[in-house]
N, C-alpha and C positions, 0 to 999 in steps of 0.2 A: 175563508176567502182565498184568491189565487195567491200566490205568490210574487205578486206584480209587484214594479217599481213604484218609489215613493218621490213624492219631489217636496216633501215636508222635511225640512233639514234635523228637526227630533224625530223622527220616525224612527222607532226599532232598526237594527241591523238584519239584512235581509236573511232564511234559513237560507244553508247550504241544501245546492236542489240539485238533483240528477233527473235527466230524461232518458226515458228505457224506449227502446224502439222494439214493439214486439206484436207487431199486427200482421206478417208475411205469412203467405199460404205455407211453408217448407215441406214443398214438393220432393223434394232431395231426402228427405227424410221417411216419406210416405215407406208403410206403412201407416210407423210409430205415430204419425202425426195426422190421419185419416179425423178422427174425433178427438184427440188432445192438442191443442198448440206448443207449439214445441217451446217455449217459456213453460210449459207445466209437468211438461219430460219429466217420470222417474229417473232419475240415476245419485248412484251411492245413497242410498234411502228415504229421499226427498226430493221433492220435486225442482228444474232448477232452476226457479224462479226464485224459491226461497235461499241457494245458497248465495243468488246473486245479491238479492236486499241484505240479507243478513251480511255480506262484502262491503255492501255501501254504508249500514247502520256503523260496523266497527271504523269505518274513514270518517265518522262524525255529520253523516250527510241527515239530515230531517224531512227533506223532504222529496218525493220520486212522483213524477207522470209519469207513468204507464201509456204508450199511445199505442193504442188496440185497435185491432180489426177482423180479419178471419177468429170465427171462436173466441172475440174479445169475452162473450159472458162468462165462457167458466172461468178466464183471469180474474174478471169483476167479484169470484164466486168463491173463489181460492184467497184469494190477496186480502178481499175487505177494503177497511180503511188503512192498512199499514201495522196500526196500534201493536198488532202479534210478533213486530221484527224494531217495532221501535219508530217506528217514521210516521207521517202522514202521505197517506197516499191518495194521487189523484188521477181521473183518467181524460187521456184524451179518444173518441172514438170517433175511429174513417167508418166504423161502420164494412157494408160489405164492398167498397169503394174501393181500389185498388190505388194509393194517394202516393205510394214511392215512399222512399227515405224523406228528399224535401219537401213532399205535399204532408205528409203525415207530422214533420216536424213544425210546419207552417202550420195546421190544423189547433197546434198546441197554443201558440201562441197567447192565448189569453191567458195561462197558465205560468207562461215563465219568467222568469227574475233579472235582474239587470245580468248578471252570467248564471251560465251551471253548464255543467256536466252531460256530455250525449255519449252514450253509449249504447249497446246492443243487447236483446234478448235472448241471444244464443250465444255472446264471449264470456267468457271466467278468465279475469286476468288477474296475474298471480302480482299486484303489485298493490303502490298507495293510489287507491282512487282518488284522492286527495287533491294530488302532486298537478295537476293539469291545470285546474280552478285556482292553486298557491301559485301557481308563475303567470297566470296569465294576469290576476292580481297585481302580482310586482309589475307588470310591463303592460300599463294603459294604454300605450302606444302601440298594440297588438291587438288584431280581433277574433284571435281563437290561440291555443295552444294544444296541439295535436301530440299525443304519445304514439311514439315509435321506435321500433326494433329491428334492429338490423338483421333483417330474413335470408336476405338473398338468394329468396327463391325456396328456402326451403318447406314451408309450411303453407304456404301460398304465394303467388306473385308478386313480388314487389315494385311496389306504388312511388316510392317518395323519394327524392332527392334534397340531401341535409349541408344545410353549409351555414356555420357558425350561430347554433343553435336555432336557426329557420327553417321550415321547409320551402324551400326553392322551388321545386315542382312535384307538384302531384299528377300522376297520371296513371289511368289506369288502362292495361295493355290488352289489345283485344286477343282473343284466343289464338295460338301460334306465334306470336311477335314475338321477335325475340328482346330477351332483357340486353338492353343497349350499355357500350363500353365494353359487350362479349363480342358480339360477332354486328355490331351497326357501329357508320361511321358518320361519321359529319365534319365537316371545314369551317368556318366560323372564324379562323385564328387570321391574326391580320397579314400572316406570309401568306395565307391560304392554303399551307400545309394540313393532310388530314389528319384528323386530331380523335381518337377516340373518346367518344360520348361520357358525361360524366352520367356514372352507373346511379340508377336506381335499384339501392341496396337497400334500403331499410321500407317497413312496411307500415299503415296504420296499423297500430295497435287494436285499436278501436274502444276508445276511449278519448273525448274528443272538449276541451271547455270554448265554451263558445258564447259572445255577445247578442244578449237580445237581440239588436239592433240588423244582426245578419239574420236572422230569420225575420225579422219585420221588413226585409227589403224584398222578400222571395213573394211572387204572385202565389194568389192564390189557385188551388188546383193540382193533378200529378206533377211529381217532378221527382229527377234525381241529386241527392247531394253533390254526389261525383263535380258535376262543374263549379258548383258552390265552392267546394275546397280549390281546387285550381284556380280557380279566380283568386281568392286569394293566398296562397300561393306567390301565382303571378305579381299579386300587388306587394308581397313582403308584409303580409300582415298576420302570416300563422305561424308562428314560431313550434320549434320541436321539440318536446323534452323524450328523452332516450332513456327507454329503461333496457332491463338487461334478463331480464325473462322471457319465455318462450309465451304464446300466447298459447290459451285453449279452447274450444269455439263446439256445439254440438249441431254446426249445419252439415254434419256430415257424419255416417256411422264411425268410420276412422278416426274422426276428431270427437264424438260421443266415447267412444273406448278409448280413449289417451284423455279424455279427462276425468274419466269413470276410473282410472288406475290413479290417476294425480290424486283427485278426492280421496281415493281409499287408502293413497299413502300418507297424506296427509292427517286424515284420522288417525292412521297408524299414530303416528308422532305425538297425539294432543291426548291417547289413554294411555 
């Protein structure tokens, strides 16, 4: 059965559930990614779908959607039911539907649990997958908690403006803009002196807990998360936890080879 809410006050405690976003054509990656989905990418000697489950089995999670689409079968084909990493797995499928991050996340919905865990099928982050679903937990008064890392640019553009453990604003900058608080200004102060921009410096992580209740509001059909988070954002309702690791991501050959060397050092260390 899905993983849905209970309103029976005995009701079992719900599993800890992660959603995997991994239905994108990764055109960026073509080639390697012509006939394999790039969730099923070789690197460091397995495919990396499985080092991602096997990340989320060790943070004690049970249970993963899969929301599939380009090439969703050979996921379906590779993965199973989970049982092989420990979890129960389930899928949601766009099919050959092009749904976005919020259509594909909407699509899931009859699958998912009063919170869990969204994350991506090309990040490997080097942290507790944990930690996102544990704070957003402690603070009901919140409807997502967002991990982030202070980039400032240097592994991708950064997104998110952090002030007292919230993110304040997300926004994502269109190609050439510049990161503001460098060279953009704004007045806003009550002398109406110019005041430089408070910088967006820290980035999504991408690793993201978030409340049923916000994807039960999203229409059904394509969409992108991107305003989802802004919104709230704007509302004060997604707070930040900051980690302090670099992320690693293989939507890109550069970042496929800078986690293909992490992996192999990290093998190093465990024989």
């Amino acid at each position: 059965m899905p993983n849905v809410p209970s309103t029976d006050p005995l009701a079992p405690p719900l599993r800890r559930q992660a959603v995997v976003l991994c239905g994108g054509l990764a055109t960026r990656m073509y080639p390697r990614t012509r006939d394999v989905p790039k969730f099923l990418l070789p690197i460091a000697g397995r495919p990396f779908g499985h080092h991602l489950l096997a990340r989320l089995a060790e943070a004690s999670y049970e249970e993963v959607v899969l929301c599939i689409g380009h090439l969703g079968d050979a996921i379906r084909e590779a993965i199973g039911d989970g049982a092989a990493f420990g979890l129960r797995v389930v899928v949601a499928d766009e099919g050959e539907t092009r749904l976005g991050t919020a259509g594909a996340l909407r699509r899931a919905l009859p699958y998912l649990g009063e919170a869990f865990l969204l994350t991506y099928g090309d990040s490997y982050l080097p942290f507790d997958y944990a930690a996102p679903l544990a704070d957003l937990a402690a603070h009901p008064e919140a409807r997502g908690t967002m991990s982030v890392y202070r980039n400032e640019d240097r592994w991708d553009d950064s997104n998110c403006e952090i002030e007292a453990s919230r993110v304040i604003r997300y926004q994502k900058r269109k190609p050439g803009e510049p990161r503001d608080g460098v060279d953009a200004w704004g007045s806003g102060s009550p002398d109406g002196a110019l005041r430089p921009k408070p910088r967006l410096d820290h980035i999504d992580y991408g690793a993201i807990a978030l409340r049923r209740e916000v994807v039960a509001a999203l229409p059904e059909g394509p969409g992108d998360l991107a305003p989802v988070l802004t919104a709230l954002a704007a509302e004060g309702a997604l707070r930040a936890l900051v980690v302090t690791q670099r992320f690693y991501e293989i939507g890109s050959e550069a970042g496929f080879h800078e986690l293909e060397a992490h992996l192999g050092a990290r093998a190093e260390v465990f024989t």
